[in-house]
C-alpha positions as CSV (number, residue, x, y, z in Angstrom):
1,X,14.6,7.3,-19.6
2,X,16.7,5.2,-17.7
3,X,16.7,4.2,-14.0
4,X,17.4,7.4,-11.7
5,X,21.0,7.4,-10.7
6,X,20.7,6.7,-6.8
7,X,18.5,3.8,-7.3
8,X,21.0,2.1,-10.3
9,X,23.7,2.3,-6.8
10,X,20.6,1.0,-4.6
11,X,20.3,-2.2,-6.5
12,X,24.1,-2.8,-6.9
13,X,24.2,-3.0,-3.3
14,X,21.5,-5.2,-3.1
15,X,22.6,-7.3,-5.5
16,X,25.9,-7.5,-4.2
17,X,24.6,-8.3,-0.2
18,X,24.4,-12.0,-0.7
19,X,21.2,-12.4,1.0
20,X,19.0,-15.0,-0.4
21,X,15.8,-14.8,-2.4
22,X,12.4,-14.7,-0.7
23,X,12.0,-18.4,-1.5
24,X,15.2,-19.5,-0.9
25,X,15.1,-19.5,3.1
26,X,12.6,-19.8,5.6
27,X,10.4,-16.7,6.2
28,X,11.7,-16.2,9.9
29,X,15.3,-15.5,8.2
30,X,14.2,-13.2,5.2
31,X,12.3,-10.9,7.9
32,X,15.2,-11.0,9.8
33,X,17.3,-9.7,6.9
34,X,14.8,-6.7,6.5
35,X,15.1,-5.4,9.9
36,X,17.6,-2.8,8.8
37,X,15.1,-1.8,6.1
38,X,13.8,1.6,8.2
39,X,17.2,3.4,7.6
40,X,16.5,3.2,3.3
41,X,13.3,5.0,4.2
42,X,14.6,8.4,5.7
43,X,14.9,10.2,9.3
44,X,11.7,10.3,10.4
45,X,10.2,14.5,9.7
46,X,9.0,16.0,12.9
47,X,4.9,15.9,13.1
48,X,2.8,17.0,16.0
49,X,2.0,14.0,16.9
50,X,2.2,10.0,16.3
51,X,0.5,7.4,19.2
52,X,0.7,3.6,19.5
53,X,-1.9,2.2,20.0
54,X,-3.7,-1.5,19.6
55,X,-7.2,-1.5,18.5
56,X,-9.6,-5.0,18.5
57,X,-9.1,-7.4,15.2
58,X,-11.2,-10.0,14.3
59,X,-8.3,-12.7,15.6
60,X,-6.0,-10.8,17.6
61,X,-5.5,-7.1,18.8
62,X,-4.3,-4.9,16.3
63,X,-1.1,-2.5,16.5
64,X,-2.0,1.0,15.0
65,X,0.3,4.4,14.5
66,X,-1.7,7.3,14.3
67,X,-0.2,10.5,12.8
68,X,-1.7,13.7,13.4
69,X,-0.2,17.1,11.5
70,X,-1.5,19.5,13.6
71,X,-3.8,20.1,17.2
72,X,-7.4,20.4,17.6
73,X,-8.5,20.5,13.4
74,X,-10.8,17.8,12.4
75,X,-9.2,16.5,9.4
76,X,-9.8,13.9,6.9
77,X,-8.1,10.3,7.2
78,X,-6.1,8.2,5.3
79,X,-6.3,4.3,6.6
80,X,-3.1,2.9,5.1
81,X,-1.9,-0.7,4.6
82,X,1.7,-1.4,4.3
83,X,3.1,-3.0,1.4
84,X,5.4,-6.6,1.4
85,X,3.3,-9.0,-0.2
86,X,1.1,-10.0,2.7
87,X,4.6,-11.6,4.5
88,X,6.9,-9.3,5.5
89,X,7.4,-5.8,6.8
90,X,6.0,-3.7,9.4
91,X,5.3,0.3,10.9
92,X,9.2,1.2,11.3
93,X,9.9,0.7,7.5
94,X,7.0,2.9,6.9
95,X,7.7,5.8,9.8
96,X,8.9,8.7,7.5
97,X,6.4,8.2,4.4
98,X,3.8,8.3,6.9
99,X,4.6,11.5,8.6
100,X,5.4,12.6,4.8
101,X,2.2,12.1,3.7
102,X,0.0,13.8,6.9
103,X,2.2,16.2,7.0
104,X,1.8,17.1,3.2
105,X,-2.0,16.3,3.2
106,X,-2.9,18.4,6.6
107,X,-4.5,14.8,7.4
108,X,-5.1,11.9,9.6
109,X,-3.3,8.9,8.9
110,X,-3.7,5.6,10.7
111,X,-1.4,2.5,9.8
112,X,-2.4,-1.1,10.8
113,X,0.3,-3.4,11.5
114,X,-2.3,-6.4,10.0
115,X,-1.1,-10.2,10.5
116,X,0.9,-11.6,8.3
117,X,0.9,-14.7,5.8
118,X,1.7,-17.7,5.2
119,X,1.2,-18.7,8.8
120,X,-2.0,-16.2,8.2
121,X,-2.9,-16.1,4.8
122,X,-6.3,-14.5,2.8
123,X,-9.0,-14.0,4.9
124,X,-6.9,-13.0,8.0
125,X,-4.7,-9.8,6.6
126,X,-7.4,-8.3,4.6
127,X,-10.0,-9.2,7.3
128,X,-7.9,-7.2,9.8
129,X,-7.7,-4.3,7.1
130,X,-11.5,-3.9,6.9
131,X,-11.7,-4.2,10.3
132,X,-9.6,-1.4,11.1
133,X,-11.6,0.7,8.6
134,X,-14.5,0.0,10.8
135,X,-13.0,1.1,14.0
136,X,-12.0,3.9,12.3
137,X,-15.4,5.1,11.5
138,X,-16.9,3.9,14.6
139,X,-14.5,6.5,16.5
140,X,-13.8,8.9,14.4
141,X,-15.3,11.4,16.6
142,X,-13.0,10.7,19.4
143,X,-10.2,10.7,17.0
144,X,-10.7,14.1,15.9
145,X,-11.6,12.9,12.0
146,X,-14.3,13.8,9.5
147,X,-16.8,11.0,9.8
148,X,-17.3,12.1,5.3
149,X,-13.6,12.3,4.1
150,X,-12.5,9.0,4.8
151,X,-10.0,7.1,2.5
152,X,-7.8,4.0,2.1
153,X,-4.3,3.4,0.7
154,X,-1.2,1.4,0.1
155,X,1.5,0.0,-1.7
156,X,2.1,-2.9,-3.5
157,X,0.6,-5.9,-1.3
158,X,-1.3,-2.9,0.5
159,X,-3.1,-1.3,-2.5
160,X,-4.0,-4.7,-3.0
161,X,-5.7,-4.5,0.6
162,X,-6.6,-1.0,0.1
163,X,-8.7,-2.1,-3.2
164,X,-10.0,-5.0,-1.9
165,X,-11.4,-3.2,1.4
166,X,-12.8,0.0,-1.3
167,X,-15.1,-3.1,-3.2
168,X,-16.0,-5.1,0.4
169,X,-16.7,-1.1,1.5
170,X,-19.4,-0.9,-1.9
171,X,-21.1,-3.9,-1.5
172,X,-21.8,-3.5,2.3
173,X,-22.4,0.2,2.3
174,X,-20.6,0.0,5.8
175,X,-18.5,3.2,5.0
176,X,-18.7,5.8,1.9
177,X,-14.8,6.3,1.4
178,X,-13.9,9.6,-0.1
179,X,-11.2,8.1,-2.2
180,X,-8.6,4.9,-2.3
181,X,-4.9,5.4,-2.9
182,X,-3.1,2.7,-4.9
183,X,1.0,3.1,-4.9
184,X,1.7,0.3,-7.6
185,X,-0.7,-2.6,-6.6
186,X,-0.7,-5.8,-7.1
187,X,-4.4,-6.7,-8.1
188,X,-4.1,-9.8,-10.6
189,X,-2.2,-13.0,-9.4
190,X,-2.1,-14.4,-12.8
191,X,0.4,-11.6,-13.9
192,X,-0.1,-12.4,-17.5
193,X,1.1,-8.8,-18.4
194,X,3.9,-7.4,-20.4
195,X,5.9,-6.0,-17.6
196,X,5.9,-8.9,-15.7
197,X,8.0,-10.2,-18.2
198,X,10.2,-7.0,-19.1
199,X,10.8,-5.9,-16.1
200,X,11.1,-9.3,-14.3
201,X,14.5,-9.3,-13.0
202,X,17.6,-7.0,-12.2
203,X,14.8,-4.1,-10.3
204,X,14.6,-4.7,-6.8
205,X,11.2,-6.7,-6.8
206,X,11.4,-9.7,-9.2
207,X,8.2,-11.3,-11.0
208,X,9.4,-15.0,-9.0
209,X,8.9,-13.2,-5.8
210,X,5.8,-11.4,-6.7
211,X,5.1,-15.0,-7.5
212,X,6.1,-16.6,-4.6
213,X,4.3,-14.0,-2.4
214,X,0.9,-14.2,-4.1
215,X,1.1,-18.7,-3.1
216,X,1.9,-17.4,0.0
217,X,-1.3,-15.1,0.4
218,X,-3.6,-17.2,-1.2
219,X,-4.6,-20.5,0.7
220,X,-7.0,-22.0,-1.6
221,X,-7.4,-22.3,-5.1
222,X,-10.7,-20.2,-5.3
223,X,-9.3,-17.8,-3.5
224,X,-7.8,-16.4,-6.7
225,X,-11.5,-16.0,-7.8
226,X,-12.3,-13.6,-4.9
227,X,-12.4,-10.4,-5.3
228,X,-11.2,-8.9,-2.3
229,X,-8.5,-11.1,-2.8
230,X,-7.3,-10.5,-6.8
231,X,-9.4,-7.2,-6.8
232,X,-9.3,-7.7,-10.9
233,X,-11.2,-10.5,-10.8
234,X,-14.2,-8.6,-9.8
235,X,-18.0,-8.8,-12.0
236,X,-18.5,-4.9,-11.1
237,X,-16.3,-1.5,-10.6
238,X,-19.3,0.8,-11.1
239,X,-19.7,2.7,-7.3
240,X,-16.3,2.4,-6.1
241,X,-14.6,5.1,-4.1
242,X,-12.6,7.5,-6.8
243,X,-9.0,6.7,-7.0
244,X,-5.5,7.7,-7.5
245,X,-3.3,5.0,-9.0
246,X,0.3,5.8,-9.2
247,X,3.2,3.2,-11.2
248,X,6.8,2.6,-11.4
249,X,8.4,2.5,-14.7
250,X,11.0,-0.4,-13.9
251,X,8.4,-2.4,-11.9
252,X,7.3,-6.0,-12.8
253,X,3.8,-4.7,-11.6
254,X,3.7,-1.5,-13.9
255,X,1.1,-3.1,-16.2
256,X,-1.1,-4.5,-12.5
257,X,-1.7,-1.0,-11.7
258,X,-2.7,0.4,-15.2
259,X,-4.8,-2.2,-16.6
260,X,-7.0,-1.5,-13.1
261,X,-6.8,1.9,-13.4
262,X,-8.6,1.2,-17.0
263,X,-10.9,-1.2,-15.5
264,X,-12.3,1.3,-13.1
265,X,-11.9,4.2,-15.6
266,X,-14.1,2.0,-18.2
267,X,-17.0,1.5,-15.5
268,X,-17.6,5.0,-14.8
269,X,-15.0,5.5,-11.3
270,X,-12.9,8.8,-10.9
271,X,-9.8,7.4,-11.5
272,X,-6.7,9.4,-11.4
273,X,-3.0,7.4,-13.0
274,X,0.3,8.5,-13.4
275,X,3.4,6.6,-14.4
276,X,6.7,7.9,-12.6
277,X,9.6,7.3,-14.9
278,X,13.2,6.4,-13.6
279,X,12.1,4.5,-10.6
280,X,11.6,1.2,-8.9
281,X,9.0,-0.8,-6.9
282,X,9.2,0.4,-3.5
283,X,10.1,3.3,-4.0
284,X,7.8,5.5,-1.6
285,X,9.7,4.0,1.1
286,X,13.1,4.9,0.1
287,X,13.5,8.8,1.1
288,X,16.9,7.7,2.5
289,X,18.0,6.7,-0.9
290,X,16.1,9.0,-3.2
291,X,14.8,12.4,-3.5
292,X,12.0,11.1,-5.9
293,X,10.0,9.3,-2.7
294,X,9.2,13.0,-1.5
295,X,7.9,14.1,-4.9
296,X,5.7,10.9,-4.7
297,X,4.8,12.3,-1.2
298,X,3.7,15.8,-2.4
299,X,1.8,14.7,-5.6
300,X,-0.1,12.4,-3.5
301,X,-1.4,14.5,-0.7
302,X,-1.9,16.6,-3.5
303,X,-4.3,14.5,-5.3
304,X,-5.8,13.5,-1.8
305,X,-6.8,17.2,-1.4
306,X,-7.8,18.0,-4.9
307,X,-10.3,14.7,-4.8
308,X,-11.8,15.9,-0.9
309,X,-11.8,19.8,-2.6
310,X,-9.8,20.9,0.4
């Protein structure tokens, strides 16, 4: 099918703002152009309750949102990690899918705001991500959470995170996750995939700037090589934490999500995949543009549920 009506007029307008590339001015100025980004993503659903917080990081204090659904319930958590390839972005872009997805899930769910690349690159965002995992378990009594359903999650540059803290979280034994969420990751740098090619250009997210963000990300040449950096590079899958893996059909990172969804399928992990047709990377932000970011919402929390057998 082709692209979803309301997202053909999205790109037109994008396309037709004059704003430069990601590579084509200096950080500072593209995050300036994105501060207007929070009104794509809808009005903000009522939810009983969100607080801002800061928790400790490894290099700096961390700002955190906590959504809670309801009062009093101990409730599984969702840790999330924003998406916007390790550089840009923040919490106000991602207000309404949060609240969306607690309120949908009857759960916990606790954003970090990590530090950015390239004036941080790979260690310090993921670093910050597993660290805020920690803290999560190491209070999770105070935060009203069950200590046993805890899970991770993100989009693009964030399921990247989110899979990279799920294999750090195996091989330390640190914290059994109940399940990690991938919305259209971005686990293999070398993007050597076939929609990297046909959907490169003309969709919102272009295979350059996916390009351009993974040199951005990784600092060092072996970084590429570690695994809780390019989460595909990884010997072993066997023992992760099951997961949901969901796609966008016109999305130069289509193929990124499936061919892990295979890789952990193939070495014995509970992996659930779907493919949304009609729609674009980024997508579960944009419930101000299109009605299909709810629907990604619902099946989600859905999913979440049917994996914690709530």
């Amino acid at each position: 099918m082709g692209l979803k009506p309301e997202l053909v007029e999205y790109l037109q307008v994008r396309s037709q703002s004059g704003l430069p590339e990601v590579w084509q001015a200096p950080v500072s100025t593209i995050r300036k152009n994105l501060e207007n980004r929070a009104e794509a993503s809808g009005e903000p659903e009522n939810i009983h309750e969100v607080i801002h917080r800061y928790i400790p990081g490894p290099t700096s204090d961390l700002p955190i949102r906590i959504y809670r659904p309801v009062k009093g319930a101990v409730l599984p958590v969702l840790v999330f990690f924003h998406g916007g390839g390790w550089v840009l972005n923040n919490l106000d872009s991602y207000e309404q899918s949060m609240r969306s997805l607690a309120n949908k899930g009857q759960l916990v769910v606790i954003a970090v705001n990590y530090q950015k690349a390239p004036e941080l690159p790979f260690p310090v965002p993921f670093d910050d991500c597993y660290a805020t995992l920690l803290w999560v378990k190491e209070n999770s009594t105070k935060l009203g959470i069950d200590p046993n359903q805890i899970g991770v999650g993100g989009d693009s540059a964030g399921g990247n995170l989110a899979a990279g803290v799920a294999l750090k979280a195996r091989d330390t034994n640190d914290v059994e996750l109940a399940f990690q969420l991938l919305i259209y990751p971005c686990n293999d740098s070398d993007m050597n995939y076939d929609s990297a090619y046909n959907n490169g250009t003309g969709y919102g997210l272009s295979t350059q700037a996916m390009k351009w963000f993974w040199e951005q990300y990784l600092a060092k040449k072996s970084d590429a090589k570690n695994p809780y950096a390019v989460p595909v590079s990884a010997k072993d899958f066997s023992g992760l934490a099951p997961a949901i893996i969901t796609t966008a059909e016109f999305d130069p990172l289509l193929d990124d999500g499936y061919i892990y969804a295979e890789l952990l399928r193939k070495s014995g992990v509970q992996t659930i995949y779907r493919e949304y047709e009609g729609v674009i990377h980024g997508y579960f932000t944009l419930a101000g543009v299109t009605p299909e970011a709810e629907v990604l919402h619902s099946y989600l929390a859905d999913e979440i549920n049917a994996l914690l057998k709530r």
